[in-house]
C-alpha positions in Angstrom: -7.1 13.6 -1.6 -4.3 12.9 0.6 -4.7 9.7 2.8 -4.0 9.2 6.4 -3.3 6.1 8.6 -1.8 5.6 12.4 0.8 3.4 13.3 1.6 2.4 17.1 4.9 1.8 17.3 7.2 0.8 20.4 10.8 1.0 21.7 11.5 -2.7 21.1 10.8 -1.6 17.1 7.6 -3.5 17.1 4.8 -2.0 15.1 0.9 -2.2 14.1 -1.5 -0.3 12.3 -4.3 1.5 14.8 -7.7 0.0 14.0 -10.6 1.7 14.0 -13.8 0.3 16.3 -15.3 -3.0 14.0 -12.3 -3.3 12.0 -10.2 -6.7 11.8 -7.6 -7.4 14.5 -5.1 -9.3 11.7 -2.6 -6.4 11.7 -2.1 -6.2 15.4 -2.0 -9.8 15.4 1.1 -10.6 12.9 4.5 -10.2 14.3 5.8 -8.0 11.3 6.2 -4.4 11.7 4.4 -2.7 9.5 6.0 0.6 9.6 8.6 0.0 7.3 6.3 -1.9 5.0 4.2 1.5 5.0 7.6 3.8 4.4 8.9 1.5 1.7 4.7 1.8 0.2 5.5 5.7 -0.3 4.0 6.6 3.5 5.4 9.4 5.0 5.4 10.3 8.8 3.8 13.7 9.6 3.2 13.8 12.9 4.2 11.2 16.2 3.4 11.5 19.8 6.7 11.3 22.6 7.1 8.1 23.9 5.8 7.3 26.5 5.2 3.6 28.9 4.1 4.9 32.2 5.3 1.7 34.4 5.6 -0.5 32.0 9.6 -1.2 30.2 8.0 -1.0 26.6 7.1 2.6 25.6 4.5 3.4 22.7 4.3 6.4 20.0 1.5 6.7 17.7 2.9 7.9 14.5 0.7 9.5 12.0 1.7 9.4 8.1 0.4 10.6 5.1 0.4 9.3 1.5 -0.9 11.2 -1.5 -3.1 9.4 -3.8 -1.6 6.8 -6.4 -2.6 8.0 -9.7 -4.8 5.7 -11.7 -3.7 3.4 -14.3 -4.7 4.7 -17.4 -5.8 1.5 -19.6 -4.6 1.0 -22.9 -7.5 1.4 -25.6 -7.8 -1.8 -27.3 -6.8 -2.3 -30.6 -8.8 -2.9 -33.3 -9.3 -6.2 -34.9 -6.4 -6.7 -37.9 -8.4 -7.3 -41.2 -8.2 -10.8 -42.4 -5.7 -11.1 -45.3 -6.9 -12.7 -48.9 -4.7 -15.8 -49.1 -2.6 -15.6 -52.3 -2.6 -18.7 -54.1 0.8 -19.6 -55.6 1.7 -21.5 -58.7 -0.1 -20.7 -62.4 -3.2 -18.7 -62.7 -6.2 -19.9 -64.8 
């Protein structure tokens, strides 16, 4: 299943992930965009809202993008234990 995340992003190319009610602040509170961290992740924008800043000089979109589901790691199957070796002994035999 495909995932989905929101980014608000603004006209002075800052950006932040939208959080959901009871979720942790820290991404709105870091200074790095994190749109391009998301695009360079494999995100890909399916759907953005016109700007818009009402009377303020920044002006916001909310940029929805899409990701399709990393496929799992398959894990190597171990390898069975080598068997021990007899030691040859070297020199004359009795």
């Amino acid at each position: 299943m495909n995932q989905y995340c929101y980014v608000i992003m603004n006209n002075a190319g800052h950006s932040w992930l939208a959080l959901g009610p009871g979720e942790p602040a820290e991404a709105k509170e870091s200074n790095v965009p994190v749109l391009a961290q998301l695009l360079g992740d494999g995100w890909v924008p399916i759907r953005e809202t016109p700007m818009g800043g009402g009377t303020s000089h920044l002006a916001h979109s909310l940029v929805l993008l899409e990701r399709a589901p990393k496929p799992e790691r398959a894990t190597k199957p171990e390898r069975p234990p080598k068997p021990e070796r007899a030691t040859k002994r070297r020199g004359k035999s009795r």
